[in-house]
C-alpha positions as CSV (number, residue, x, y, z in Angstrom):
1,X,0.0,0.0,0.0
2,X,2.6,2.4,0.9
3,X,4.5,1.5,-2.4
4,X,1.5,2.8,-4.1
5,X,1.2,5.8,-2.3
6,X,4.9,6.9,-2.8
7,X,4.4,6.2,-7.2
8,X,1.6,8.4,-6.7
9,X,3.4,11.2,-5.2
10,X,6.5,10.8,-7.3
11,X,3.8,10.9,-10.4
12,X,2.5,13.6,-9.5
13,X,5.3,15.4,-8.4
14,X,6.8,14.6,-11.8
15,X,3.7,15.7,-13.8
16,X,3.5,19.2,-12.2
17,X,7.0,20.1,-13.4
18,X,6.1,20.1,-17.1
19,X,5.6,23.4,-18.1
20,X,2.7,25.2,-19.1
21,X,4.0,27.4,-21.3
22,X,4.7,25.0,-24.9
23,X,7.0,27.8,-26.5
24,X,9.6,26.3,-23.6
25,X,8.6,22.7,-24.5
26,X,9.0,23.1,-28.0
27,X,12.4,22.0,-29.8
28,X,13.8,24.2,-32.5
29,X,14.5,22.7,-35.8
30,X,17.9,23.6,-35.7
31,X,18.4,21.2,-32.3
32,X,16.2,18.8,-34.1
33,X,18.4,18.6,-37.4
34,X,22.1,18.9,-34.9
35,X,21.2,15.4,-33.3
36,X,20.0,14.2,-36.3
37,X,24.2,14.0,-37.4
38,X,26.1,11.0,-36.1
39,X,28.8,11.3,-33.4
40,X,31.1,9.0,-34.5
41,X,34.3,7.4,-32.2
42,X,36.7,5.3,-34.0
43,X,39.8,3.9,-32.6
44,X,42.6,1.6,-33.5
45,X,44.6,0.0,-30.5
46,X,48.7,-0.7,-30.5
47,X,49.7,-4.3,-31.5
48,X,52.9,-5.4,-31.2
49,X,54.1,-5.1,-34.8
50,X,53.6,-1.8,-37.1
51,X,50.1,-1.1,-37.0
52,X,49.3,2.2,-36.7
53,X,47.0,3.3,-33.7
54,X,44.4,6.5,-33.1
55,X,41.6,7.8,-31.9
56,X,39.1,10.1,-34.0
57,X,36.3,11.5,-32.6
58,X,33.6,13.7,-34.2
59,X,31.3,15.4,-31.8
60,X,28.2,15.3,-34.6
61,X,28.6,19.3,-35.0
62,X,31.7,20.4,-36.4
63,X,34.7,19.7,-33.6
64,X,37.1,16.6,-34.6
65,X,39.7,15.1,-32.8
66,X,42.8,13.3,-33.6
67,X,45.2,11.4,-31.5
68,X,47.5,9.4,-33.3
69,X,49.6,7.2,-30.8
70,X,51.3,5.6,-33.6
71,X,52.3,6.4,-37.0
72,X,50.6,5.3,-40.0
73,X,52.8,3.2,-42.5
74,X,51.0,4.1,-45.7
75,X,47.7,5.5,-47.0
76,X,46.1,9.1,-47.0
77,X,47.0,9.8,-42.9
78,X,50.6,8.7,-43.6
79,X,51.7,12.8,-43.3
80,X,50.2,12.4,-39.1
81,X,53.0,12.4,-36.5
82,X,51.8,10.9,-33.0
83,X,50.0,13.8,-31.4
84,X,46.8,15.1,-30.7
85,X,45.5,17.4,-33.7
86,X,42.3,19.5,-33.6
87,X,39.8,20.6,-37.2
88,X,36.4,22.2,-37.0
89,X,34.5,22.1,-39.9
90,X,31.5,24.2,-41.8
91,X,28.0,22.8,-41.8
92,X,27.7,21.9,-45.2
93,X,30.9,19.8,-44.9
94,X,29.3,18.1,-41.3
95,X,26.3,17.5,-43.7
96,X,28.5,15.8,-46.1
97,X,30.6,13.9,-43.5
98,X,27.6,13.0,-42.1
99,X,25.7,11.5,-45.0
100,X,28.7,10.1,-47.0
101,X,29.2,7.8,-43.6
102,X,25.7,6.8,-42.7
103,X,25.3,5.5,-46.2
104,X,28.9,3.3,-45.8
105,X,27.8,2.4,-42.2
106,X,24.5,1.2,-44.4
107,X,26.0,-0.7,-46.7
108,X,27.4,-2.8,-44.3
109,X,24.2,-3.1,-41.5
110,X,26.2,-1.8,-39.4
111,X,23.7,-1.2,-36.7
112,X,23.0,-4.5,-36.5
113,X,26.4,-6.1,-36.3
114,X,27.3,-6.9,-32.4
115,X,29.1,-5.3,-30.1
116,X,32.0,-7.2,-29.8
117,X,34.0,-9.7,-32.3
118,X,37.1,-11.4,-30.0
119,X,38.5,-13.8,-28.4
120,X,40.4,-14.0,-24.8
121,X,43.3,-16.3,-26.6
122,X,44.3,-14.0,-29.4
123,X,47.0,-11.9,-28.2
124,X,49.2,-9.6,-30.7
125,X,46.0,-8.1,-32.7
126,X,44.5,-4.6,-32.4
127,X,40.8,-3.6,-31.8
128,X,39.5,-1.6,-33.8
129,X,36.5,0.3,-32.3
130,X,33.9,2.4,-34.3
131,X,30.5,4.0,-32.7
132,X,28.4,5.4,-35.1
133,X,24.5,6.7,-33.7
134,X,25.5,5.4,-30.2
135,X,26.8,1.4,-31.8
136,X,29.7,0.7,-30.4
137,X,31.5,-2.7,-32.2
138,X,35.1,-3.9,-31.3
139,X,36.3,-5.8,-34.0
140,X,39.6,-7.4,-33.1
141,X,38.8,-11.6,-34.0
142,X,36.6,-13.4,-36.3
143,X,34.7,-10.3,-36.6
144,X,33.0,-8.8,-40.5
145,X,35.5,-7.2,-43.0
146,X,34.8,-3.5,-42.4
147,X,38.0,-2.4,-43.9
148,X,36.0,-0.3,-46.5
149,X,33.9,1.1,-43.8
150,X,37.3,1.8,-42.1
151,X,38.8,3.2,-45.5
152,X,36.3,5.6,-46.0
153,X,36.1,7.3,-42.8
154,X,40.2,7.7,-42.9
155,X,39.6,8.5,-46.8
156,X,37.5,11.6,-45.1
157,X,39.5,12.1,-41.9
158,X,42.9,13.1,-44.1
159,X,40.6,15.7,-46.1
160,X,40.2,18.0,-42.7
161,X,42.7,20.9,-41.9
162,X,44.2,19.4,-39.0
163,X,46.3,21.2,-36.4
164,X,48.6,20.0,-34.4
165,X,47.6,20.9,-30.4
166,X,51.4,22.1,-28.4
């Protein structure tokens, strides 16, 4: 009984706090459209051979972060020292960024993949870690060939006018 008394206060309690007023509960279209772009993490670990290891983020907006622990061997982000770099970019090229990896994150049902391709016994490989709309997968054994889902986010992160952070 007194669990049903408490829900009804906390109910009520929680009902009264909406606001009257629906100009203040009302979202703008401009917050509608900034969640609507896809924070994306994406990280490659060490191993212990040459493998080159980071960690991009994109905040969704236009702030992206680079931290390249190790070198990369070849390819676009061959010109990266290890350090942590900094690039905003406009709207229209979030927008593109946006779209161009949503579409190669469809291709490969990427939402549906799991979270976590390993294996306790397997020791010298890295993980490589993407999150795109909140999906987090660690691929490091046995896991789907997403290399040109990898590709063409690195294809993209060399375009950005980096700068290296003292």
């Amino acid at each position: 009984m007194t669990g049903k008394i408490a829900f009804s206060l906390v109910f009520a309690a929680l009902v009264s706090c909406r606001s009257p007023d629906p100009a203040i509960a009302t979202v703008s279209d401009d917050l509608v459209e900034a969640e609507l772009a896809a924070p994306i993490y994406y990280e490659r670990t060490v191993c212990f051979g040459r493998c080159p290891a980071f960690v991009f983020q994109w905040d969704g907006n236009d702030l992206l972060s680079l931290t390249v622990k190790r070198p990369f061997f070849e390819g676009n982000m061959m010109k990266f020292v290890p350090g942590s770099y900094r690039a905003t970019i406009n709207p229209e090229e979030s927008e593109r960024f946006n779209e161009r990896i949503l579409r190669a994150a469809e291709r490969f049902s990427f939402s549906t993949l799991d979270s976590v391709y390993d294996s306790p016994m397997v020791t010298d490989l890295p993980s490589t870690i993407l999150e795109i709309q909140g999906h987090r997968v660690t691929n490091r054994y046995k896991g789907p060939d997403l290399k040109d889902l990898y590709a063409e986010i690195e294809e993209q992160m060399a375009t950005f006018g980096w700068q290296l952070q003292e």
